[in-house]
VEXZADREN-749239 format. One record per residue (C-alpha): x, y, z; residue in one letter; residue number from 1. Coordinates in Angstrom, 2 decimals. Each point is the difference from the previous one (the first is absolute). Layout:
<recs>
REC:east:north:up:res:n
REC:X:Y:Z:A:NUM $
...
</recs>
This chain:
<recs>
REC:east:north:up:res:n
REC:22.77:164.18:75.40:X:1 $
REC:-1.86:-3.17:0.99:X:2 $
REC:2.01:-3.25:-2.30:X:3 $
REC:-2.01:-2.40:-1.72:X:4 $
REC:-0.70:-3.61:1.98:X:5 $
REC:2.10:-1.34:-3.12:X:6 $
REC:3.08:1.87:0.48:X:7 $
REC:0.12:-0.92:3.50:X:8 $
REC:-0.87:-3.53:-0.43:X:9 $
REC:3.08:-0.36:-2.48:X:10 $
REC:2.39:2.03:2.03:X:11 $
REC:-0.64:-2.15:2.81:X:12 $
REC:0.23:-3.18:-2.06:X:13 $
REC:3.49:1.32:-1.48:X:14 $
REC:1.26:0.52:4.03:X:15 $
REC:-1.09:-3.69:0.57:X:16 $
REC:1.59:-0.96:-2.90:X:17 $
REC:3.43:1.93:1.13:X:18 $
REC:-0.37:-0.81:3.47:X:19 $
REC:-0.58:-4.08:-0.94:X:20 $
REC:3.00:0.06:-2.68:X:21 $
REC:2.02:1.24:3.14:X:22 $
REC:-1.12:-2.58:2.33:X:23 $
REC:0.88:-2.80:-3.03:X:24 $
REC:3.63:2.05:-0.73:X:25 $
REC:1.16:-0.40:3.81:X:26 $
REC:2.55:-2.63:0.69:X:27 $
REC:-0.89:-2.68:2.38:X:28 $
REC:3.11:-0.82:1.82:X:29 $
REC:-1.02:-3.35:0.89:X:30 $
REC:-1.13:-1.14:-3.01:X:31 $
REC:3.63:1.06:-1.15:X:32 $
REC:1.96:-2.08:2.50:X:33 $
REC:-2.20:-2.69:-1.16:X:34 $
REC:0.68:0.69:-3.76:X:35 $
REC:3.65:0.38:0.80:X:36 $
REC:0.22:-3.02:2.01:X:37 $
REC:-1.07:-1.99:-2.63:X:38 $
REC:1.43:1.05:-3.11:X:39 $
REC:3.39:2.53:0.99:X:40 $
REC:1.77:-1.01:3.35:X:41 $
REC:1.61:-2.85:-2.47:X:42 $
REC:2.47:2.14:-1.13:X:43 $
REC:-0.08:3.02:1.81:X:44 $
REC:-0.50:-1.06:3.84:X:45 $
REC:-2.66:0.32:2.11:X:46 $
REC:0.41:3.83:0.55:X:47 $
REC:1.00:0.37:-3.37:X:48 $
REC:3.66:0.76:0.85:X:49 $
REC:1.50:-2.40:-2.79:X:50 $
REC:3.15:-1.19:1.64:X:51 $
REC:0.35:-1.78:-3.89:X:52 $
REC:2.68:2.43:-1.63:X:53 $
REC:-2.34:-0.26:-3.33:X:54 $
REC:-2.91:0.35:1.47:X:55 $
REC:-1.09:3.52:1.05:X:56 $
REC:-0.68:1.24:3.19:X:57 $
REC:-3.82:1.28:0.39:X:58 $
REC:-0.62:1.37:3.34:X:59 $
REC:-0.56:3.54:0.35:X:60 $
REC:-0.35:0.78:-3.92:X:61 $
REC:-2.70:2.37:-0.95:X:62 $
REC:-3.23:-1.92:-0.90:X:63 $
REC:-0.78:1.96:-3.28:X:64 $
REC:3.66:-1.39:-1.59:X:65 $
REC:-0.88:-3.71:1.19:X:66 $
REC:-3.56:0.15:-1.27:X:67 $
REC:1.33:1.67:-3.42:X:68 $
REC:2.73:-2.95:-0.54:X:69 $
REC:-2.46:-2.65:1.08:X:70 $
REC:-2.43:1.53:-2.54:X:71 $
REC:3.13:-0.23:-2.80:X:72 $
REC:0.63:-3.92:1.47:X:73 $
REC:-2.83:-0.64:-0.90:X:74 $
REC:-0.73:1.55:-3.25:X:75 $
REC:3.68:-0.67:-1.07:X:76 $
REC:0.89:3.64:-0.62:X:77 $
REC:2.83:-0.76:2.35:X:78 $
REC:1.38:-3.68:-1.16:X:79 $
REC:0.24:-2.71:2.84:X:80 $
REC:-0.79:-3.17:-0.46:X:81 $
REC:-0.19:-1.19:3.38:X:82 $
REC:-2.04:3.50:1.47:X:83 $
REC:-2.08:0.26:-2.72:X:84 $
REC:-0.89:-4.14:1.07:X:85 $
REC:-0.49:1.76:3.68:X:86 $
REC:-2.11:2.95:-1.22:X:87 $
REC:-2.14:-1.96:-2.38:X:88 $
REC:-2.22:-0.98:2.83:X:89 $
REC:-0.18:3.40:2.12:X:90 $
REC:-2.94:2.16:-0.23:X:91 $
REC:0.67:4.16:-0.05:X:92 $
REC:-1.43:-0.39:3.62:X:93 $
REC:2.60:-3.06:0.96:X:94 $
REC:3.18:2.36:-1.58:X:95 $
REC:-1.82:3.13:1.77:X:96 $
REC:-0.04:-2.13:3.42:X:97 $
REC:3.52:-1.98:-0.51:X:98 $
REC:1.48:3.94:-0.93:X:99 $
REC:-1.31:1.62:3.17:X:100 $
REC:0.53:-2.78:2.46:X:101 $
REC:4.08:-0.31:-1.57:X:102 $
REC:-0.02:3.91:0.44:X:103 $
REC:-0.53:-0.65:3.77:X:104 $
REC:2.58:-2.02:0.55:X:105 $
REC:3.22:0.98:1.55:X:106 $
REC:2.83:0.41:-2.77:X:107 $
REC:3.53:-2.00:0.69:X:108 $
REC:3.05:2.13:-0.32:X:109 $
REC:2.41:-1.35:-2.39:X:110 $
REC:3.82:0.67:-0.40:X:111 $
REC:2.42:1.31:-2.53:X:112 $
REC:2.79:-2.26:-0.51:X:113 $
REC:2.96:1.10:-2.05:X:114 $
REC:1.56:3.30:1.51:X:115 $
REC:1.72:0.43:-3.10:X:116 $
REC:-3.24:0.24:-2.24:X:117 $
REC:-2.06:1.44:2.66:X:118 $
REC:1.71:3.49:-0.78:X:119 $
REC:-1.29:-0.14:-3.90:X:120 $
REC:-3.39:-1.06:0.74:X:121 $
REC:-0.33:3.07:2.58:X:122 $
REC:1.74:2.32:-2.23:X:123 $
REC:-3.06:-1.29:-3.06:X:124 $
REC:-2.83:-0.58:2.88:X:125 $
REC:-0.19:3.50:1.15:X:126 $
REC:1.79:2.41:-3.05:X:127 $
REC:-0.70:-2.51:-3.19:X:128 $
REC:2.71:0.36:-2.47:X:129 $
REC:-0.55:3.01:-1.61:X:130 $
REC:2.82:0.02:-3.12:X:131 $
REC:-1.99:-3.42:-1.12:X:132 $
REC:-3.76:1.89:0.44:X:133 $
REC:-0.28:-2.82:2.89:X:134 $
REC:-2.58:1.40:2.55:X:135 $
REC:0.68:-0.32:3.80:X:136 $
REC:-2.11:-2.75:1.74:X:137 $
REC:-0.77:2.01:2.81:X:138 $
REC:-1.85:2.48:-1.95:X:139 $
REC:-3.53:-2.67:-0.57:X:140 $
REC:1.13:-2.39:2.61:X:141 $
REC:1.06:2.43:2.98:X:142 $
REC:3.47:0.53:1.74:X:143 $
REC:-0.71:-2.98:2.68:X:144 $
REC:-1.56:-2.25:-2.55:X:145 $
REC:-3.70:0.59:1.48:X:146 $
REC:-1.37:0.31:-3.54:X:147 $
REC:-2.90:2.73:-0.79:X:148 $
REC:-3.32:-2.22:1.10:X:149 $
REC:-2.07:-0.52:-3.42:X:150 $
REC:2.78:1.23:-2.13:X:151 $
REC:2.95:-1.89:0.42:X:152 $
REC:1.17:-3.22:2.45:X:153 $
REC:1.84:-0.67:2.66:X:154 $
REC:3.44:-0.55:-0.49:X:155 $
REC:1.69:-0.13:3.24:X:156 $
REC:1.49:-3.32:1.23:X:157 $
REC:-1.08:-1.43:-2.74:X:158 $
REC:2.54:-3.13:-0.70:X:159 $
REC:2.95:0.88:-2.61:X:160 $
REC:-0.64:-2.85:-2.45:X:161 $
REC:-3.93:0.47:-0.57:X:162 $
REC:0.62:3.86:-0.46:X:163 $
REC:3.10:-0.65:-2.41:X:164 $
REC:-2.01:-3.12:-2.06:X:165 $
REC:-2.99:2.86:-0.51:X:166 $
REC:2.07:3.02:-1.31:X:167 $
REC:1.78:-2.61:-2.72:X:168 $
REC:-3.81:-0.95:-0.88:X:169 $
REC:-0.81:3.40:-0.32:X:170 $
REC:3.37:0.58:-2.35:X:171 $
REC:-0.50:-3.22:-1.75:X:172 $
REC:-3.55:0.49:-0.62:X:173 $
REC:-1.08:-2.72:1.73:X:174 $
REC:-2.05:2.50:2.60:X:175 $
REC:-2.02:1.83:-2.24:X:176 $
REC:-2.38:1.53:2.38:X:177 $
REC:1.34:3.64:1.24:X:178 $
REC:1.45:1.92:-2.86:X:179 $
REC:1.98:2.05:2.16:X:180 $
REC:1.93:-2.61:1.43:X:181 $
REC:0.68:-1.34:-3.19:X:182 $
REC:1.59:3.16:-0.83:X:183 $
REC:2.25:0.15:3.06:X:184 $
REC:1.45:-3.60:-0.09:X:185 $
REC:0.59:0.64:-3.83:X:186 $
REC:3.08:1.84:0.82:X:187 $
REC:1.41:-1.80:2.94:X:188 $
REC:3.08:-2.50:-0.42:X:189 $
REC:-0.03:-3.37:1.91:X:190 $
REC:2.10:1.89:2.75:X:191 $
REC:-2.16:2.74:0.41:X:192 $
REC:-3.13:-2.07:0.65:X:193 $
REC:1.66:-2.53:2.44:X:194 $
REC:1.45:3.13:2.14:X:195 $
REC:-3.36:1.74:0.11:X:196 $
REC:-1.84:-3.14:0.79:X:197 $
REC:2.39:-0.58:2.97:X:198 $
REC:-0.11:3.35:1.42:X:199 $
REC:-4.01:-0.36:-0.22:X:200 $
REC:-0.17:-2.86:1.86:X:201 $
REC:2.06:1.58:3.07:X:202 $
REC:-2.44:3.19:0.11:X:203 $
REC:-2.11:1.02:3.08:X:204 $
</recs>
């Protein structure tokens, strides 16, 4: 059967169309050092391995979680006064960039620091606590802290007090952006959260 001249007009304008939206959608790497250089390394160094205890460390986090909590910056569905300042100005192809070129990067191990502690946090990280309906970490965020790429982050080496300050947002309220977090830090005591935060920032 011989297709109309329309029909394949319009299915070859819709390929273009895919094929250009693709082009526009791929990170340039450059352009993200660049972006990076000028609005990021501030606080989180020049590879993005934060060596500021408060300050997260970026490298080697999947892309799709940085561009979503850029996106919330900057829309204010996750509250931040100073990164919703630094998002203001980004474009979806500056976050795209600045999330693929911090994905390259080389990830700093951190280290666990109080033996004692250490023990909880493992016991939560990887079997949750299940008499309190408190669900194991590992589970979304893997046994080695390697995250599940466009699902959930990066946890590993990630320093103790920027993982602790985020899990009492997300049981205070003050994180309001993942429901499921929210849910999890509900039920954990101050001890709880400073033990797993300590034995995620020693995982490799």
């Amino acid at each position: 059967m011989k297709l109309p001249v329309s029909f394949l007009m319009a299915a070859a304008a819709a390929a273009l169309s895919l094929n250009v939206h693709a082009q526009a959608a791929k990170p340039d790497l450059a352009k993200g050092s660049a972006t990076y250089g000028n609005v990021c390394v501030a606080c989180h160094a020049a590879d993005g391995n934060s060596t500021t205890p408060a300050n997260p460390k970026l490298a080697g986090q999947h892309p799709e979680y940085l561009m979503k909590q850029l996106q919330e910056y900057k829309s204010g569905k996750r509250a931040n006064p100073i990164m919703q300042g630094m998002a203001a100005g980004l474009s979806d192809d500056d976050m795209r960039n600045v999330a693929h070129w911090l994905a390259s990067q080389k990830p700093a191990p951190g280290f666990a620091s109080d033996p004692e502690l250490v023990k909880l946090g493992e016991r939560i990280y990887r079997g949750g606590l299940a008499d309190r309906g408190i669900a194991a970490c590992a589970g979304c965020h893997s046994p080695n802290g390697a995250g599940i790429p466009s699902q959930y982050p990066r946890l590993s080496g990630q320093h103790a007090d920027y993982t602790k300050t985020q899990l009492e947002h997300f049981r205070n309220g003050t994180r309001a952006n993942n429901a499921q977090m929210r849910d999890v830090a509900a039920k954990m005591t101050d001890r709880e959260i400073k033990a797993v935060s300590d034995y995620i920032a020693g995982l490799r």
